[in-house]
C-alpha positions as a Markdown table, in Angstrom:
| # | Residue | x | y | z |
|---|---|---|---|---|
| 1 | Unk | 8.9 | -4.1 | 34.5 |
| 2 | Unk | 7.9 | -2.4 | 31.7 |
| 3 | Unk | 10.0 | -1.0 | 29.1 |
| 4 | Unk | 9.5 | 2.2 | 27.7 |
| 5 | Unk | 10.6 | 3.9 | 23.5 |
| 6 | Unk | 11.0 | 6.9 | 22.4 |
| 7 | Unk | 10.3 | 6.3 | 18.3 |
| 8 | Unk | 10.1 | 9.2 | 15.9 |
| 9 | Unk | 7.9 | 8.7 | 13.2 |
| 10 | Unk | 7.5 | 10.7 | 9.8 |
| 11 | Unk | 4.7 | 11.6 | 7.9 |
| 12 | Unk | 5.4 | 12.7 | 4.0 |
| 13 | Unk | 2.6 | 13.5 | 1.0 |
| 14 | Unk | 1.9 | 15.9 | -1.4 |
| 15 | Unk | 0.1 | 19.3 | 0.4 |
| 16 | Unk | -3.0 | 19.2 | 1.4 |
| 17 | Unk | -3.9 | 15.3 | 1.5 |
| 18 | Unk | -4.9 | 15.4 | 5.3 |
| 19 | Unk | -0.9 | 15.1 | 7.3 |
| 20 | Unk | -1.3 | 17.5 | 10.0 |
| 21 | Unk | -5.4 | 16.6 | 10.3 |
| 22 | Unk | -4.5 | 12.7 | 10.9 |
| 23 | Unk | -1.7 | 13.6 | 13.2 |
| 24 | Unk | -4.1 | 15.9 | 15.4 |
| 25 | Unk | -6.9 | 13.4 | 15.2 |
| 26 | Unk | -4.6 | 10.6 | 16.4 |
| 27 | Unk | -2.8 | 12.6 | 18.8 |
| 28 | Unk | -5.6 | 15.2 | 20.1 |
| 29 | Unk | -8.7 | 13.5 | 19.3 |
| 30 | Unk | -9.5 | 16.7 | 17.0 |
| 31 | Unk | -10.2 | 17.4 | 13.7 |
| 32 | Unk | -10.7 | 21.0 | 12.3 |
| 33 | Unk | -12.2 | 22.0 | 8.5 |
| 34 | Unk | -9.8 | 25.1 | 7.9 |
| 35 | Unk | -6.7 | 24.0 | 6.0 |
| 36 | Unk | -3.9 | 26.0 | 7.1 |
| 37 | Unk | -0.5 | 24.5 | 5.4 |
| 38 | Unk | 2.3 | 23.4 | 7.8 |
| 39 | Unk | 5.5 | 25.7 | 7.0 |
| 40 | Unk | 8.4 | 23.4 | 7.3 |
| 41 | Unk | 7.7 | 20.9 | 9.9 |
| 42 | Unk | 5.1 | 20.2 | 13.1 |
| 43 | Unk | 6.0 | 18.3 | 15.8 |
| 44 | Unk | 3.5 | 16.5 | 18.1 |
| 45 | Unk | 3.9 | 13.8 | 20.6 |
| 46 | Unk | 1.3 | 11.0 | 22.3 |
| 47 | Unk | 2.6 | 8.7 | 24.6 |
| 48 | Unk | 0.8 | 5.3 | 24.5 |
| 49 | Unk | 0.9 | 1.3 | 25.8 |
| 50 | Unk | 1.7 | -1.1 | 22.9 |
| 51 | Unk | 2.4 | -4.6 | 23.6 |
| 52 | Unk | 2.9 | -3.6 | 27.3 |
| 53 | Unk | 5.9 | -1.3 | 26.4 |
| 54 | Unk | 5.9 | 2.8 | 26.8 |
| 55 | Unk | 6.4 | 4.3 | 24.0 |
| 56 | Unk | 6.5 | 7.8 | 23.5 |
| 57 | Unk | 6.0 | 8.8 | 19.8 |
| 58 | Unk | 7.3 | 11.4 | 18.0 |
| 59 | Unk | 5.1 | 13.0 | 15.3 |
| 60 | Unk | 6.9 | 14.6 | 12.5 |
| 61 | Unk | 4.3 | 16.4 | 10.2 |
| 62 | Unk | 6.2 | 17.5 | 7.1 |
| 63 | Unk | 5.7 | 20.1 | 4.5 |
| 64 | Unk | 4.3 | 18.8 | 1.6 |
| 65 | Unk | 5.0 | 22.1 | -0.9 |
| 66 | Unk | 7.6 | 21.6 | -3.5 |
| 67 | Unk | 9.2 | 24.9 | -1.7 |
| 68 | Unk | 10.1 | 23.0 | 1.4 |
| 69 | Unk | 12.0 | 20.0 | -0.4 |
| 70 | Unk | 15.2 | 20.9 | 0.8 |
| 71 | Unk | 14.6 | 21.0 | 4.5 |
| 72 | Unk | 12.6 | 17.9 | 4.7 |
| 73 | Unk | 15.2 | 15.6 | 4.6 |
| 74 | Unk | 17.1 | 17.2 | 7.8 |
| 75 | Unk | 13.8 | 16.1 | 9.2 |
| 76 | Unk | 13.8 | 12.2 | 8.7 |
| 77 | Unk | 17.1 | 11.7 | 10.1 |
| 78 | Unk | 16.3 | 9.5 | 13.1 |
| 79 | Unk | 13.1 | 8.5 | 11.9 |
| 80 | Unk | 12.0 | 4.9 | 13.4 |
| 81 | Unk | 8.9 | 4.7 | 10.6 |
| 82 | Unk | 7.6 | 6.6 | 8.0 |
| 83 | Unk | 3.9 | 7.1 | 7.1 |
| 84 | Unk | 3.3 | 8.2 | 3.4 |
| 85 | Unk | 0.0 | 9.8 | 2.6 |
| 86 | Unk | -2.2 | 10.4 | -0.1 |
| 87 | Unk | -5.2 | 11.9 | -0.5 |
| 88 | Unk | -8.5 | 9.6 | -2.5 |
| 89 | Unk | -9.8 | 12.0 | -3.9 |
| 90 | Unk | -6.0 | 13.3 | -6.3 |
| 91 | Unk | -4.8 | 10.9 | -8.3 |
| 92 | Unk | -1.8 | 13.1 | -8.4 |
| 93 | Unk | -1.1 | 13.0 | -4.9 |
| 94 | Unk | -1.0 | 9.2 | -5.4 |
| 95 | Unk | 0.8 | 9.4 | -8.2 |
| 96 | Unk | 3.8 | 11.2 | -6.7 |
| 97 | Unk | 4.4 | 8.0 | -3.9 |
| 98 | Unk | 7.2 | 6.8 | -5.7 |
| 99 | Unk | 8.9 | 10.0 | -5.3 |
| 100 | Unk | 8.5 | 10.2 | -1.5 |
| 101 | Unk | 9.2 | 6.7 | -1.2 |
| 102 | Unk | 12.8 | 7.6 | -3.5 |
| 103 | Unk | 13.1 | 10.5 | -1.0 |
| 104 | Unk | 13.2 | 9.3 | 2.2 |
| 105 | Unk | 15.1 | 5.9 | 0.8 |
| 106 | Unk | 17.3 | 8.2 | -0.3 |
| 107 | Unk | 17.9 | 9.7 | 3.6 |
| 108 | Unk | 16.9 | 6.5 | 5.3 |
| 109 | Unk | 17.7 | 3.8 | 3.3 |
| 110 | Unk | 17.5 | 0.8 | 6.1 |
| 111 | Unk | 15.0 | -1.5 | 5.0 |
| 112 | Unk | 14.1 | -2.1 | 9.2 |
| 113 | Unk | 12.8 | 1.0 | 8.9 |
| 114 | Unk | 9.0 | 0.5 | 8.5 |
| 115 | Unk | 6.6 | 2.5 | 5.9 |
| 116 | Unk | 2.9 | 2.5 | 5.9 |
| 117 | Unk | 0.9 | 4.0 | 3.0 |
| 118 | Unk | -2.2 | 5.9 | 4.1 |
| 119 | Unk | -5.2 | 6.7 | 1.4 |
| 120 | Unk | -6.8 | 9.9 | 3.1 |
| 121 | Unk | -10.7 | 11.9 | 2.8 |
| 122 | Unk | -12.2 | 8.4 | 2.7 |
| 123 | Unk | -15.3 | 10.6 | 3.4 |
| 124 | Unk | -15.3 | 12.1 | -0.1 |
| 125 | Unk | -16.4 | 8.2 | -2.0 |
| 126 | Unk | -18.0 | 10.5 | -4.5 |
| 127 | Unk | -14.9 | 12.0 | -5.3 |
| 128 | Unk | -12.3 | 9.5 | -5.3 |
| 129 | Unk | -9.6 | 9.5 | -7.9 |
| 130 | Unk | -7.9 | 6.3 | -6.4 |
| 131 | Unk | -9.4 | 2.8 | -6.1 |
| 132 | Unk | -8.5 | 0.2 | -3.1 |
| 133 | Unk | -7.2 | -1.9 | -6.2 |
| 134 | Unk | -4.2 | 0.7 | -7.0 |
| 135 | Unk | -3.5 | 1.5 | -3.9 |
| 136 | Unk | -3.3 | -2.1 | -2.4 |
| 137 | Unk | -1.1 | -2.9 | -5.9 |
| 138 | Unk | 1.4 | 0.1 | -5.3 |
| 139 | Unk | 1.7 | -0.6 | -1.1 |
| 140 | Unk | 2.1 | -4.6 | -1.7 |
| 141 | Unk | 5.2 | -3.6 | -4.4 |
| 142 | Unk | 6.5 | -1.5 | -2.2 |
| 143 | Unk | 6.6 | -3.4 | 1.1 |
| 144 | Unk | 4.2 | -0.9 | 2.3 |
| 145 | Unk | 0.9 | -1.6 | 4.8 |
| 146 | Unk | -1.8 | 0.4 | 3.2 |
| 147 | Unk | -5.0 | 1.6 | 5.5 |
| 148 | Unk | -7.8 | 3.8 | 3.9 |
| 149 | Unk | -8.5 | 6.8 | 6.8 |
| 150 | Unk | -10.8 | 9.9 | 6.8 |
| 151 | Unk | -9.3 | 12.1 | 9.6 |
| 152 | Unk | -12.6 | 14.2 | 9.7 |
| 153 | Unk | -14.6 | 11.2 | 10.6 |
| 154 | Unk | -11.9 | 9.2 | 12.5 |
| 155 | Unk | -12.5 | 5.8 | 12.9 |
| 156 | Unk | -9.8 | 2.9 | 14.9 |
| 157 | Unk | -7.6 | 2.6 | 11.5 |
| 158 | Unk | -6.5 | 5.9 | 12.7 |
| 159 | Unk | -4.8 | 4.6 | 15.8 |
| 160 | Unk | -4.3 | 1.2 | 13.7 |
| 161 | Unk | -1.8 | 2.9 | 11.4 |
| 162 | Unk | 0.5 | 4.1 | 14.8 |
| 163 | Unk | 0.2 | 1.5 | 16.6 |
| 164 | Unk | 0.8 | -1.1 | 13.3 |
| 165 | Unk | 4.2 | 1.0 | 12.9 |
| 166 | Unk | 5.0 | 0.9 | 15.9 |
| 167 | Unk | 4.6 | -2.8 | 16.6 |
| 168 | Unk | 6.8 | -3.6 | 13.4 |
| 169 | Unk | 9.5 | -0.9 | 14.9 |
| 170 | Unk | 9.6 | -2.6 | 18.6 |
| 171 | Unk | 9.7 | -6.1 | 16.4 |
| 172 | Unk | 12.6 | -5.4 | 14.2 |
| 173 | Unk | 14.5 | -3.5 | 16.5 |
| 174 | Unk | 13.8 | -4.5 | 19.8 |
| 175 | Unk | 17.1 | -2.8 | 21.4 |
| 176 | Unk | 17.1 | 0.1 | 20.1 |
């Protein structure tokens, strides 16, 4: 018999450092070049096998614009993991980690709850801002994975990052 999950994961970064685009690509196979910001919060789903358990994920692609700070948080309740993005190419967008980090803590402050730092636009090496260095630094302090991902080009770290979440949710909290 097989058992089957239902896990809601969260994905939280600055605007515009590739949320919605890494979401789609993992969940749709699609990428698309015109940026259009997420108003408040998108929700997608992809069912998958992991570790021959069902599990159906739950997508939740967060605003990243300052204007949208107060509703996020209604979002996270629930959440199984969080993903934390940046984008490679603005060191500000790195910069600000430690704030997501404090705001979902803040909401979700069970350390079984898994977060995985993502360095997005790999494809722009000529313009990154960030080097593997930092970002390895900042996730290992933070009891963070960290994967480096270009949701135009795709690539199996994609589906690495989801499934890596997911195997430490179904490890730490096999009952739930």
């Amino acid at each position: 018999m097989v058992d089957e999950y239902l896990l809601k994961i969260c994905a939280i970064g600055s605007g515009s450092v590739g949320k919605t685009s890494l979401i789609r690509r993992f969940a749709e196979g699609k990428f698309t070049t015109n940026y259009l910001p997420t108003l408040g919060v998108d929700i997608t789903t992809k069912q998958l096998t992991v570790d021959n358990n069902l599990v159906k994920l739950i997508l939740v692609d967060t605003a990243g614009q300052e204007f949208f700070g107060k509703l996020r948080p209604s979002y996270y309740r629930g959440a199984s993991a969080c993903l934390i993005m940046f984008a490679l190419n603005e060191k500000s967008s790195f910069e600000s980690i430690p704030d997501w980090l404090a705001e979902f803590r803040k909401h979700i402050p069970q350390p079984s709850v898994p977060i995985a730092l993502a360095g997005n636009k790999k494809d722009l090496v000529e313009q990154r801002q960030v080097s593997p260095e930092e970002a390895h630094s900042l996730a290992k302090a933070k009891d963070m994975t960290y994967s480096e991902t270009s949701a135009k080009l795709g690539g199996s770290e994609i589906e690495e990052i989801f499934i890596g979440l997911t195997r430490r949710v179904l490890q730490k909290n096999p009952q739930e």
